[in-house]
C-alpha positions in Angstrom: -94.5 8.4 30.0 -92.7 11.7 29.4 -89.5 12.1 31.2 -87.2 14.9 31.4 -83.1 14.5 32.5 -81.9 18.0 34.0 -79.4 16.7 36.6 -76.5 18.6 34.7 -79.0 22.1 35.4 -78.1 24.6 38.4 -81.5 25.7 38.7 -83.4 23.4 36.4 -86.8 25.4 36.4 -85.7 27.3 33.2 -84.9 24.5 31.7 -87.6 22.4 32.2 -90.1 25.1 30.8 -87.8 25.5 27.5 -88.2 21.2 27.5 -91.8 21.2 28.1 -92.6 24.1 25.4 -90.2 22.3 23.2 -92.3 19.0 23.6 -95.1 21.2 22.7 -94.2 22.0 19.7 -93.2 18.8 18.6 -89.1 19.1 18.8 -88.1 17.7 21.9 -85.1 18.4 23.1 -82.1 15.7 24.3 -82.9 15.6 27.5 -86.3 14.4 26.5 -87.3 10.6 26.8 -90.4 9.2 25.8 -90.7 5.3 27.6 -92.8 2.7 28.2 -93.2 2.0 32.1 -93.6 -1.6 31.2 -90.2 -1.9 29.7 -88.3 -1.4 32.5 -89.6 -4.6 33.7 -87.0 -6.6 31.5 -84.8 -4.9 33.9 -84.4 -7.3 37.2 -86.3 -5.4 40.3 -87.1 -2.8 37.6 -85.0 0.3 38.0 -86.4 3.3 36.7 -83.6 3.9 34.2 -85.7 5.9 32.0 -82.7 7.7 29.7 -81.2 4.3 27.9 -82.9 2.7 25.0 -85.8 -0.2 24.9 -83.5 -2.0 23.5 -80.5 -1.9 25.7 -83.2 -2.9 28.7 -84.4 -5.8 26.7 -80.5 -7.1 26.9 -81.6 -8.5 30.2 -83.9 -10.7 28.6 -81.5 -11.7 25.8 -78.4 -12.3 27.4 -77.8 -15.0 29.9 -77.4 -13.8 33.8 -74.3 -14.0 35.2 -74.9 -16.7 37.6 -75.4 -19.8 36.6 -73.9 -23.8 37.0 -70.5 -23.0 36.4 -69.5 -19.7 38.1 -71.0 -17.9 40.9 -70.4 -14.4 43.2 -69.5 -14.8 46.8 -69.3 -12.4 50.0 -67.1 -13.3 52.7 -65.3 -13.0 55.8 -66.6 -10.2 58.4 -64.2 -10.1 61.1 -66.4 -7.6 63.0 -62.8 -6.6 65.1 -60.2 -6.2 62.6 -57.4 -4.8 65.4 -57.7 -8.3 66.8 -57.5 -10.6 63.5 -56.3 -8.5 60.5 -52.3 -7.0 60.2 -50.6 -5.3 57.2 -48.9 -8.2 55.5 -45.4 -7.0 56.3 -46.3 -7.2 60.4 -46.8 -11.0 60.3 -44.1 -13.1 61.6 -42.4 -15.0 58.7 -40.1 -17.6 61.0 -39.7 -21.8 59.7 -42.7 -22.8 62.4 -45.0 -19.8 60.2 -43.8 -21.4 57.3 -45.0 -25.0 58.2 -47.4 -23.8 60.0 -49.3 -21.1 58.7 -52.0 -18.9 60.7 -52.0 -15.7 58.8 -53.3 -15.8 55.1 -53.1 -13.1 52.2 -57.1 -11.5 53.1 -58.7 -9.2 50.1 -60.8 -7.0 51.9 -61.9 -4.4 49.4 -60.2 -0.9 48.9 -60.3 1.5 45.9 -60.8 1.1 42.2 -58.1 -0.4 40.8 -58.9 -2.7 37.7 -56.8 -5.7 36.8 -54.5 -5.7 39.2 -54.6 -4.5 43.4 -52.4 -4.9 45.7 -53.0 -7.8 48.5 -51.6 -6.3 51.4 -54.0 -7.5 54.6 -53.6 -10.8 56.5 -56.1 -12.4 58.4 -55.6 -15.2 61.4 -57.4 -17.9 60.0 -55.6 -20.0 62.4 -57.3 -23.8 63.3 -59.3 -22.5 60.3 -60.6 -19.7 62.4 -61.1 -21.4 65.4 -60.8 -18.1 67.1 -62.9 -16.3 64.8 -65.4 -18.9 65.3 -65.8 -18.8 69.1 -65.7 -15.0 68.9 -69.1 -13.8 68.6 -69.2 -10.6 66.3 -67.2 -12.5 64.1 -69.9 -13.8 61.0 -67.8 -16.5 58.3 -69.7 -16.7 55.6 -68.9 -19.1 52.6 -65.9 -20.5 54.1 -65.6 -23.4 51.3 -64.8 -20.9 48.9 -61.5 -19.5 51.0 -58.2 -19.9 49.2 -59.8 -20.6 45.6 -58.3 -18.4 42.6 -61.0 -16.2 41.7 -62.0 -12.1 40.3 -62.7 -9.4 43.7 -63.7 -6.4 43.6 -64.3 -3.4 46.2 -68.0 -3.3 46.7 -68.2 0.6 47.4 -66.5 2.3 44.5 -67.6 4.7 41.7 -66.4 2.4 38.8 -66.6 -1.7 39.3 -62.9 -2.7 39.8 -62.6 -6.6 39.0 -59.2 -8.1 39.8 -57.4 -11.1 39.9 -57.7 -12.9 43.0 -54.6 -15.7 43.6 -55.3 -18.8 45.2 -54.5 -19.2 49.0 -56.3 -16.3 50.1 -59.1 -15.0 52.2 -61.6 -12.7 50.3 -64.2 -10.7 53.3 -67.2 -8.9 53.0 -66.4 -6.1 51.1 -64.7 -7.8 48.9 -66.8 -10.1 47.3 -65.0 -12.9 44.5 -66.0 -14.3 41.3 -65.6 -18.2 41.2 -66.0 -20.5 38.5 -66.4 -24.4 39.0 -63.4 -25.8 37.7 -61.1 -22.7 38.8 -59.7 -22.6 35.3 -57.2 -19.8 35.1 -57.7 -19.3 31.1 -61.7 -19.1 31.5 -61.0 -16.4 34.7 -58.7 -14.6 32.8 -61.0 -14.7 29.7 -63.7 -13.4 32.0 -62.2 -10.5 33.7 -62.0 -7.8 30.4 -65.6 -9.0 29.8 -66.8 -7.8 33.1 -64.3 -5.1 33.1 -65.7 -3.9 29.0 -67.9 -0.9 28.9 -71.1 -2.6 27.9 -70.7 -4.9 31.1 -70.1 -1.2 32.9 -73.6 0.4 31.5 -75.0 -3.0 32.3 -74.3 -2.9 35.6 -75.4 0.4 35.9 -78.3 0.1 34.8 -79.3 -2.3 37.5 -78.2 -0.2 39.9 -80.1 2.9 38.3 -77.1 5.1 38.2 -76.7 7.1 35.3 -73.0 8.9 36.9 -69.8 8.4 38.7 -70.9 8.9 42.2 -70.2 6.0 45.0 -72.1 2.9 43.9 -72.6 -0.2 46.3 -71.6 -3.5 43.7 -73.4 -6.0 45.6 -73.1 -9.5 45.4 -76.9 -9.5 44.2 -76.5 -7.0 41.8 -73.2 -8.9 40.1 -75.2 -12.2 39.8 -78.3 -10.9 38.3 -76.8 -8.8 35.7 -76.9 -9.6 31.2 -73.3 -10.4 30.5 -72.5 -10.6 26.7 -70.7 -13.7 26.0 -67.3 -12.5 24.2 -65.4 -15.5 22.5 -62.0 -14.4 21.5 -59.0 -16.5 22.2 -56.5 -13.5 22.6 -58.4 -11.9 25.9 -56.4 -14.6 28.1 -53.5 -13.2 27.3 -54.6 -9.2 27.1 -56.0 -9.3 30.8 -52.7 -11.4 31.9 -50.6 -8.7 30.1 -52.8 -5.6 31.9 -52.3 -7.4 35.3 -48.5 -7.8 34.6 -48.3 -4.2 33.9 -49.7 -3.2 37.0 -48.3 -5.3 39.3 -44.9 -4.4 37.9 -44.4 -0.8 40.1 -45.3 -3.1 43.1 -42.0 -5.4 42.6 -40.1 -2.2 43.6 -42.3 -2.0 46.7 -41.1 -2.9 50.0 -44.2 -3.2 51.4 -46.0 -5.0 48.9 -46.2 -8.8 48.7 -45.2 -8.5 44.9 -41.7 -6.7 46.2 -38.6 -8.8 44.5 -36.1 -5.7 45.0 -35.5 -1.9 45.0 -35.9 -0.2 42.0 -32.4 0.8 41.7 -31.4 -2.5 42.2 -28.7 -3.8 39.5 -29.6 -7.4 39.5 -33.3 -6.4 40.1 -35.7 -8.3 37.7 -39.4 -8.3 37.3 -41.8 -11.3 38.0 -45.1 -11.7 35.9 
């Protein structure tokens, strides 16, 4: 199968004829590609990603899936009325019966690209252990025995996938699915997130999808778990992805508004957390 990639053309009938006469003569241009329609098949729910390599599709069949016994991809909480359950962190009473009896939790719900590191600045009322969500009929908790577990969210609309560390004692929703491993070991999560964050895992991931540029993507749950990961082994990347996530979060210790908020930026006797 012949295929020809002229997204980048205004008015592609030009080039298209130049390709095809090009193919004709036996030098084919770039934006030619000569595949095999069986080897997108190595490709789960075969995408027709015609313009990468046989042998970047046959990574699917090389590398293990992401899924497997000891970590897993989630989707959670849908409020279905977030007026009535969700507030902005800072309009949540903080008084001693909140504190020994807590009813709003930190709730990662999404947002924009932001790699590493993102703001958590939604609660939920996940009072009872949403007692009132649960009587509340538009309301749908899903995978509730995951909720406050340390684990890697991401936005699921974005144009880039934008992993970040999720703490524990928090309430991940719908579109913002989480990452969880087994034993909730920081070191392996933190090992995990510049993997999925690299730019092989990024053409990966694309590649199921069957985009080939930077508009909007949907980064479904489905899509996460059935995607090649390589397996990276390197002791330092612990470290590295706790060092990015530091340096991000640092601007937000000077933020009023932000849970990570220690004291103004001018402060003299300001210091940073990491």
């Amino acid at each position: 199968m012949i295929c020809f990639r002229l997204l980048d053309a205004k008015d592609p009938a030009q080039p298209l004829a130049d390709a095809v006469h090009a193919l004709a003569r036996g030098a084919a241009t770039q934006d030619t590609y000569a595949v095999d329609p069986v080897s997108f098949r190595h490709v789960p729910n075969a995408p027709f990603a015609y313009w990468v390599s046989d042998t970047i599709r046959k990574l699917f069949t090389t590398l293990p899936p992401f899924e497997k016994e000891e970590r897993t991809a989630k989707v959670g909480l849908q409020t279905s009325d977030d007026f009535r359950f969700v507030r902005c962190s800072w309009e949540t009473p903080i008084t001693p019966e909140e504190l020994t009896q807590r009813n709003w939790y930190h709730f990662a719900k999404g947002g924009s690209y932001s790699p590493f590191y993102a703001d958590i600045h939604l609660k939920v009322n996940w009072a009872d252990q949403g007692n009132e969500m649960e009587t509340f009929s538009g309301s749908v908790i899903r995978n509730s025995d995951y909720y406050f577990r340390p684990g890697l969210t991401w936005p699921s609309r974005t144009t880039q996938f934008g992993l970040r560390i999720l703490p524990k004692n928090c309430v991940f929703g719908h579109k913002g699915p989480t990452i969880f491993l087994d034993n909730n070991n920081p070191e392996m999560l933190l090992s995990l997130l510049p993997v999925m964050l690299s730019s092989t895992a990024d053409q990966l991931i694309s590649l199921s999808l069957n985009a080939a540029d930077k508009t909007a993507r949907s980064f479904e749950v489905g899509v996460i778990k059935r995607m090649a990961i390589p397996e990276k082994k390197d002791d330092r990347l612990p470290k590295l992805a706790s060092d990015a996530w530091s340096q991000k979060r640092r601007p937000d210790t000077a933020n009023a508004t932000s849970h990570a908020f220690v004291a103004p930026a001018l402060a003299p006797q300001k210091t940073y957390l990491s």
